[in-house]
DONU-310443 format. One record per residue: x, y, z of N, C-alpha, C in turn; chain; residue number from 1. Coordinates in pm, whole numbers. Example, Ala and Ser with C-alpha at 12.3 -4.5 7.8 and 13.67 -1.06 7.14 Angstrom:
2
1319:-569:780:1230:-450:780:1320:-330:780:A:1
1285:-225:708:1367:-106:714:1290:3:787:A:2
***
This chain:
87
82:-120:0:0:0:0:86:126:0:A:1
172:105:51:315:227:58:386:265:-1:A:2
386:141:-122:508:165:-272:502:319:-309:A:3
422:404:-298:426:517:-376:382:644:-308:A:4
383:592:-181:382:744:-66:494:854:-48:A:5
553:842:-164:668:937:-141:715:957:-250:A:6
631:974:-341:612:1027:-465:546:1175:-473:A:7
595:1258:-547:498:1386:-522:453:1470:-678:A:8
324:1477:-705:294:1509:-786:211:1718:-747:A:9
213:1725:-819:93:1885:-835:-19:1847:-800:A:10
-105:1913:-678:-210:1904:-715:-298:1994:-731:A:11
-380:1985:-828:-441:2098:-919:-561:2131:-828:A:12
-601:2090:-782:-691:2102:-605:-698:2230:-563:A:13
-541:2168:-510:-455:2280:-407:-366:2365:-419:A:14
-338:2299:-523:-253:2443:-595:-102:2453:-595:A:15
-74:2306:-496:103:2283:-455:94:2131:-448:A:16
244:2110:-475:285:1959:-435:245:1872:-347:A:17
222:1786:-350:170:1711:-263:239:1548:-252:A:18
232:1456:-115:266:1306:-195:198:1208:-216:A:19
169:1128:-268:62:1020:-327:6:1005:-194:A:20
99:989:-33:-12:905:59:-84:1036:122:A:21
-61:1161:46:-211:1249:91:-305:1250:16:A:22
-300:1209:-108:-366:1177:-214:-459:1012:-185:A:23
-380:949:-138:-467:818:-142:-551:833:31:A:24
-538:898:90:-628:885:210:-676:1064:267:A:25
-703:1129:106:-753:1272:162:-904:1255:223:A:26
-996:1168:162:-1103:1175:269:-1136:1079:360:A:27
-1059:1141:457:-1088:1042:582:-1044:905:563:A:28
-929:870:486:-865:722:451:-893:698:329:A:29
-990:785:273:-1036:720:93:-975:806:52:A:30
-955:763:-86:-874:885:-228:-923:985:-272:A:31
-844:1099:-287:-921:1223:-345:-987:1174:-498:A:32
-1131:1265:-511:-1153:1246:-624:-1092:1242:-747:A:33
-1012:1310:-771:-888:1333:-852:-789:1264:-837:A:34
-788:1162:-851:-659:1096:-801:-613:994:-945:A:35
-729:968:-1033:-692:905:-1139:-624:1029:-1223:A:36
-697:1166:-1221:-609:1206:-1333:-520:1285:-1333:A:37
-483:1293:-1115:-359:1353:-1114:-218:1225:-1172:A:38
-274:1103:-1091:-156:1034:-1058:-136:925:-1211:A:39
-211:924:-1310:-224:797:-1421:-50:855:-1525:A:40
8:944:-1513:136:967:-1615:279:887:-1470:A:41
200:876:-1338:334:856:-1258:343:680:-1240:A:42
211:615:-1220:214:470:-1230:92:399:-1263:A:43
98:308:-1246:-57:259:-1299:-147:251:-1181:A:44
-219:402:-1202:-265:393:-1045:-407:323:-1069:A:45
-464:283:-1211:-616:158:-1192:-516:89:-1128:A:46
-416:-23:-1145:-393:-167:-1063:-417:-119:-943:A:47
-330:-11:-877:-298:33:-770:-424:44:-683:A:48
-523:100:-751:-640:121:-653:-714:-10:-677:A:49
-732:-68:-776:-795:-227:-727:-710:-332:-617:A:50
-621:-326:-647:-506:-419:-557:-562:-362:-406:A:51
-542:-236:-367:-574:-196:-219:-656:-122:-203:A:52
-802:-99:-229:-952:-15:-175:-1031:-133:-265:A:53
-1127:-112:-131:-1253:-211:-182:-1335:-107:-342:A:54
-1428:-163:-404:-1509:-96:-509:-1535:26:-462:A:55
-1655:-15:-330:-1733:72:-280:-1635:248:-222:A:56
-1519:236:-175:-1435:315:-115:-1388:360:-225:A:57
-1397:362:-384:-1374:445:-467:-1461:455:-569:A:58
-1582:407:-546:-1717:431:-620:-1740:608:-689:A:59
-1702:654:-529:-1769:815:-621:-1662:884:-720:A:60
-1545:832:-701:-1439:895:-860:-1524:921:-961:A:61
-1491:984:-1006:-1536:980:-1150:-1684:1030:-1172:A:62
-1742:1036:-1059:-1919:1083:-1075:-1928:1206:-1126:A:63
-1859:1296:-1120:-1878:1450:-1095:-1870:1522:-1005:A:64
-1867:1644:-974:-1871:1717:-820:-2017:1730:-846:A:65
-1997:1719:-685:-2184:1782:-659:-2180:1902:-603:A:66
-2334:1934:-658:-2360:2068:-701:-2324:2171:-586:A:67
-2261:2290:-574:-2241:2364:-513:-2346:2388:-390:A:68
-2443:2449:-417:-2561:2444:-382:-2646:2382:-267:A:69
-2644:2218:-352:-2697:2160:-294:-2583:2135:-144:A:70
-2506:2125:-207:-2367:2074:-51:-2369:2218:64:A:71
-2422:2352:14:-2465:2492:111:-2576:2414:189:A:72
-2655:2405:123:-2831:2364:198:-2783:2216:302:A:73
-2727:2137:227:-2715:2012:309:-2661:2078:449:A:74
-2498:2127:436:-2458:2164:543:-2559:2268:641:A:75
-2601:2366:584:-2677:2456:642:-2751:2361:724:A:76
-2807:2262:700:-2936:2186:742:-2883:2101:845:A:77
-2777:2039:807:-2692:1972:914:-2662:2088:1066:A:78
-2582:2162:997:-2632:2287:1149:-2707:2321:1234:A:79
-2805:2326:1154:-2917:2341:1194:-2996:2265:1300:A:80
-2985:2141:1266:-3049:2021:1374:-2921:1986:1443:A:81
-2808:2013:1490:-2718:2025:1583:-2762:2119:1704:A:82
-2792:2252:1584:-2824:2357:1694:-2954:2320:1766:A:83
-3031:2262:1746:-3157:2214:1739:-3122:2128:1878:A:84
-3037:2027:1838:-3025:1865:1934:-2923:1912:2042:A:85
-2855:2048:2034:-2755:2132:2146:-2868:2192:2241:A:86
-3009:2230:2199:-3058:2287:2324:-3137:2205:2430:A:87
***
């Protein structure tokens, strides 16, 4: 799983260098969405991610971002019933 944690590519994200093992566990242990088309010129990162993440733990690649919008209202709403379940 480690072969390539110390590799460092651009990431177009963030705007600076980065190394593959912040790339393979940016959310919360899963891979940034971007991770096929930062990392596919440095190794073969399809084997790489079938060999070590289940399907499901890299299912959303490739979907699209979701909508701006909708991810305001979600969070807003999530707040909301915090503030709600805090009093």
């Amino acid at each position: 799983m480690h072969s390539h944690d110390q590799q460092q590519n651009y990431c177009r994200k963030l705007g600076h260098h980065l190394t593959f093992s912040y790339c393979r566990s940016e959310r919360n242990g899963k891979p940034c969405p971007m991770v096929f088309d930062c990392w596919f010129e440095k190794f073969d990162i399809g084997s790489y991610m079938k060999t070590h993440f289940q399907p499901e733990d890299v299912a959303y690649i490739g979907q699209g971002k979701p909508d701006k919008v909708m991810t305001l209202l979600e969070l807003i709403q999530r707040a909301q019933n915090t503030a709600l379940g805090a009093k």
